[in-house]
C-alpha positions as CSV (number, residue, x, y, z in Angstrom):
1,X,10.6,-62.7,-145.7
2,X,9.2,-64.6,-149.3
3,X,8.3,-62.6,-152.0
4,X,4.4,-60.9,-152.0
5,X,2.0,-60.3,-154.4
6,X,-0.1,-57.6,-155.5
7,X,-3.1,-56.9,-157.7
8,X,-2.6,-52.5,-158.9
9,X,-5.4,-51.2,-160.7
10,X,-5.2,-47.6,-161.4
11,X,-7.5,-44.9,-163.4
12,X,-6.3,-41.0,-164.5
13,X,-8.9,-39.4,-164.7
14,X,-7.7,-36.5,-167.6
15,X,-6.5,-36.4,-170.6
16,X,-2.7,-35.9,-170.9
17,X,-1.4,-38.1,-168.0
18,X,1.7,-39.2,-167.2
19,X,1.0,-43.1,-167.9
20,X,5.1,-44.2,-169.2
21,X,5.5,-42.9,-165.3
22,X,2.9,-44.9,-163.8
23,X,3.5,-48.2,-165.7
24,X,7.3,-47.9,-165.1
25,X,7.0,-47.0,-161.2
26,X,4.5,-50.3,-160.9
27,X,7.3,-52.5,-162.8
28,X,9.5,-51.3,-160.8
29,X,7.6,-52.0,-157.9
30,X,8.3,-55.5,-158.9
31,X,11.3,-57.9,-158.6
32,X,10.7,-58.4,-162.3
33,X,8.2,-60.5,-162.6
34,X,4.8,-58.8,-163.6
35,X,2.0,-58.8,-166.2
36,X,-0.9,-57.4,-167.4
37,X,-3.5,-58.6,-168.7
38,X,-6.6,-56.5,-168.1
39,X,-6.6,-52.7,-168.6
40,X,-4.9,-50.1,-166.3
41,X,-4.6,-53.6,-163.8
42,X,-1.1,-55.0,-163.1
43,X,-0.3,-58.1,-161.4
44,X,3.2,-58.5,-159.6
45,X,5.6,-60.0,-157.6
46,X,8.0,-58.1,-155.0
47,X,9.9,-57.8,-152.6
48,X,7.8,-55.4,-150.8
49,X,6.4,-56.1,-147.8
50,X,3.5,-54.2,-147.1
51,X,0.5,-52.7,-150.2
52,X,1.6,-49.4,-148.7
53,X,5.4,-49.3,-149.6
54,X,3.9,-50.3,-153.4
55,X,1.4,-47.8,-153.6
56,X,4.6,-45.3,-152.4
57,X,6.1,-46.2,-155.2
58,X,3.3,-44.9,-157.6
59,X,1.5,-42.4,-156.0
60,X,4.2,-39.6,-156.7
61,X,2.9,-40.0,-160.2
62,X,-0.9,-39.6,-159.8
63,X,-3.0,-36.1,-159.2
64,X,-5.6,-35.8,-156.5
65,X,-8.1,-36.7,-159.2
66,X,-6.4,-40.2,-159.6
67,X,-7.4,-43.0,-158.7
68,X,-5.3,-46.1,-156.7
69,X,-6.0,-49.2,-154.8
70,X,-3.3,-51.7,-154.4
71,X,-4.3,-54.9,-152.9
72,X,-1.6,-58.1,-151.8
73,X,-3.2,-61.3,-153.0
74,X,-2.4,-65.2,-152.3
75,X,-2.5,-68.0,-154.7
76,X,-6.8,-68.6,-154.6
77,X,-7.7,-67.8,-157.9
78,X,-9.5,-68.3,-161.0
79,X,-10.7,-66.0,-163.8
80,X,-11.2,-66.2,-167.7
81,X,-7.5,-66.0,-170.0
82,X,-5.6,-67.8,-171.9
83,X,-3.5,-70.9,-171.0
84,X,-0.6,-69.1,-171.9
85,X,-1.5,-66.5,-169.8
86,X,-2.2,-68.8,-166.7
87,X,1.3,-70.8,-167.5
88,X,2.8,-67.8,-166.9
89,X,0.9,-66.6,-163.9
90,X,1.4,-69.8,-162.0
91,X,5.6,-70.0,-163.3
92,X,6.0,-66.5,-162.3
93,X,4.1,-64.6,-160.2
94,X,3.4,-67.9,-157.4
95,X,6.9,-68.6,-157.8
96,X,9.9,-67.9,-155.7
């Protein structure tokens, strides 16, 4: 099966959160190939199949006050950033 892609957003909603744990369990979610460039919002690519085995990943770092949503997405986009930003969207995270 090819590689998917997923859209993470997060929010913690206290002070004092474990965010190095959060950020490094959704890169690692990844083959490798991630970015982000909006706030608590990471784009990736992995070899996961499903939005559930990502958010498995993650959740064991988030309280019940937390807030997750995980969401695979195909190559129909458009927004606002940067050429270099969209270079590497379109090198990376479409590629194989």
């Amino acid at each position: 099966m090819g590689k998917k892609r997923y859209m993470i957003t997060y929010d913690l909603n206290k002070s004092g959160k474990d965010y190095e744990n959060v950020i490094e369990s959704i890169k690692a979610a990844s083959d490798g190939v991630w970015c982000s460039y909006w706030k608590s919002a990471y784009l990736i690519r992995s070899d996961y199949s499903t939005a559930d085995e990502v958010s498995e990943k993650i959740t064991p770092y988030l309280d019940n006050d937390d807030r997750l949503i995980v969401i695979e997405v195909v190559n129909n986009k458009q927004g606002w950033l940067s050429n270099k930003q969209w270079d590497y969207i379109n090198n990376n995270i479409f590629s194989d």
